[in-house]
Phi, psi and omega in degrees: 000338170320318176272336159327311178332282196301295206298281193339316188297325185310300185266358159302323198295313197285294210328306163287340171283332197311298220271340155328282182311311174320276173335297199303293165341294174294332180298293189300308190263307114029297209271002158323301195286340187260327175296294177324283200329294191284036138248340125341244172354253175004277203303325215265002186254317167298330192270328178289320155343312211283338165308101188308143157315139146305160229219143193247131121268120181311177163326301208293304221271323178288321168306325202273354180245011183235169144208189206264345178292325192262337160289349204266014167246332155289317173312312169320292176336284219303313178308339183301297192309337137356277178288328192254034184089328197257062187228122168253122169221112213257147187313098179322169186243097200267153151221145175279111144324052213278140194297149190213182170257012159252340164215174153088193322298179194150173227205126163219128139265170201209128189220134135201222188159168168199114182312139179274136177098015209253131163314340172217176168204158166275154161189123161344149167206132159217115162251115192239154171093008182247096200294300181328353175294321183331334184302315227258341171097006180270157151293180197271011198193144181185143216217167169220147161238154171208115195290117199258178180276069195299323205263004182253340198080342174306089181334152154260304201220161180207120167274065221281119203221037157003041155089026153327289179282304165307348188282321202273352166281328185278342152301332161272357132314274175336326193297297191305307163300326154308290180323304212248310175283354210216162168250202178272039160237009169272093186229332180288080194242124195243136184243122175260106192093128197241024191266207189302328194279329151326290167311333184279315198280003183260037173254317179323289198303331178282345163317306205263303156237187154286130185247117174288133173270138147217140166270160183179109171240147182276002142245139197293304208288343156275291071087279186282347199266287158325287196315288175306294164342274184283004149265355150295284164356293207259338160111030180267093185280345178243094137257163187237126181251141189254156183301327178189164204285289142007285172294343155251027159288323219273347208247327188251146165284331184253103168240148173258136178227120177205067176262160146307009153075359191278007172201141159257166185287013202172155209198139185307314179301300197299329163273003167273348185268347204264165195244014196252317197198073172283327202279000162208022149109168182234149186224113185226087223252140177230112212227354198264340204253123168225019198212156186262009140262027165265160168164107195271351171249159170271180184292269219305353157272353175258009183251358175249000205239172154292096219234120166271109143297131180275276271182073169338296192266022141256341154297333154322329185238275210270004197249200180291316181304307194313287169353272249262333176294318197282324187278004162073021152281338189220183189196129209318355214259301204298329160300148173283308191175144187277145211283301187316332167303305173270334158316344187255017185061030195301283221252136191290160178274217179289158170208358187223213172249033193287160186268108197250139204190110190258161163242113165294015198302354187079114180237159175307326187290321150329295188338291175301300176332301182273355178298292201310316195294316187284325199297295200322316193266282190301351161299305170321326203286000000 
């Protein structure tokens, strides 16, 4: 019976070491776990600290340091990058205001993107359309950009550019589309709308060559006002300001269309009539229409022409293509090529005397493009 004992002693003895251990063990992973955590906690209270505020450069300070001159080898850039994939650029984003006895009406879109390989990236808030300011002495429209961090996630910098910095990007689009769509003898360059984004592009354009100017607004007195400006500006003894948008289809090769987009502006018989510059063709760079009630070309010139997208599936929904898609003339198969295509040499630019027709809507990859350029230049000040 002894041994019964003993084994019985035995096996008591292990149960409690057994059931010891277990405890020591729950103790131990307890207190494992209360280690991690505050030491989670620690980091994560240090890595939010550790972050600097972002740094606001105002209106006065963005304006007097950036120009259009100084975005168009990064817009170029961006458009390469573009064509070979490497832009995450996500479908903008509109929200409406509708008028109220509280709000409205207005518009704010949100753009951004990111160039691959690029130290930061963007995104955009531009609000427009909000005409009741007029009262107020305000303008009707006003943006931010805010410039991120790629490689921390951190803002850097908020860009208060009251849709500035979008003039000077959709203008270094034009430069790059002049460069890539037109030859050097497309020297007869007509700007139809004469407001800021017009100065820009004809700064662009005085980028890529030298130009005979003619103008055209349905107020005249802006129209002569742009002309002297911007023959001052560029060092230009002839722009012209014209009687009417026909005639100054009829004398240019080169047109800038930058209107509000609520009709269009020009009409196919007048570009087929012109009789001074058959031997290379019309180039029709287009920037007014970014919202799918706009549209400053018509169907049957863009169902005639060579027609480029800065971004296919946004000229599809908000751009001149979205028109000419909805009225069953063309069809997405019918674009030529997205402007970033033919800069990187997928696809040729002009080759004839063809009616060439670029679309403009504004893409994030501008956006990151002209983001890097200010943070680049206003950081440094």
């Amino acid at each position: 019976g002894g041994s019964v004992v003993i084994n019985k002693e035995y096996f008591s003895l292990k149960i409690i070491k057994f059931n010891n251990n277990i405890m020591m063990s729950s103790i131990s992973r307890l207190a494992f776990r209360r280690a991690i955590q505050q030491n989670q906690q620690k980091h994560r209270t240090l890595a939010t600290s550790s972050f600097p505020p972002p740094r606001l450069f105002d209106y006065e300070t963005v304006t007097k340091n950036l120009t259009v001159s100084d975005a168009i080898s990064s817009v170029e850039e961006a458009f390469a990058a573009l064509a070979n994939g490497k832009v995450d650029v996500p479908m903008p984003m509109h929200i409406g205001i509708d008028e109220s006895p509280t709000a409205g009406p207005g518009d704010c879109h949100i753009k951004g993107g990111y160039v691959s390989n690029t130290p930061t990236f963007t995104v955009k808030l531009a609000c427009v359309s909000f005409y009741k300011n007029v009262e107020k002495n305000l303008p009707p429209g006003s943006g931010i950009f805010l410039v991120v961090n790629a490689v921390t996630g951190a803002p850097l910098g908020i860009f208060q550019e009251n849709r500035f910095m979008t003039d000077l990007r959709t203008g270094a689009a034009g430069a790059v589309a002049m460069k890539h769509c037109t030859v050097p003898s497309q020297s007869h360059v007509g700007f139809i709308g004469c407001g800021a984004i017009a100065r820009n592009m004809a700064r662009a354009a005085a980028a890529v060559r030298d130009f005979k100017g003619y103008a055209y607004a349905l107020d005249r007195s802006m129209a002569e006002e742009f002309a002297a400006d911007m023959g001052r500006e560029l060092g230009m003894d002839d722009f012209t300001v014209l009687d009417s948008a026909e005639e100054l289809c009829g004398v240019s090769d080169v047109i800038f269309t930058q209107t509000p987009g609520g009709s269009t502006v020009l009409e196919l018989d007048w570009l087929l009539s012109r009789g001074n510059n058959e031997e290379h063709g019309v180039t029709i760079i287009a920037s007014g229409s970014d919202q799918p009630t706009k549209q400053e070309i018509p169907n049957d010139v863009l169902k005639a022409s060579k027609y480029v997208s800065d971004l296919t599936k946004q000229t599809s929904r908000v751009g001149e293509l979205r028109g000419a898609l909805q009225a069953g003339v063309m069809t997405e198969d019918d674009v030529y090529a997205e402007l970033g295509e033919i800069v990187c040499g997928k696809k040729p630019g002009r080759e004839g005397n063809e009616i060439i027709v670029v679309d403009l809507t504004g893409t994030g990859a501008q956006d990151a493009a002209i983001g890097q350029v200010a943070w680049d230049i206003l950081s440094k000040k």
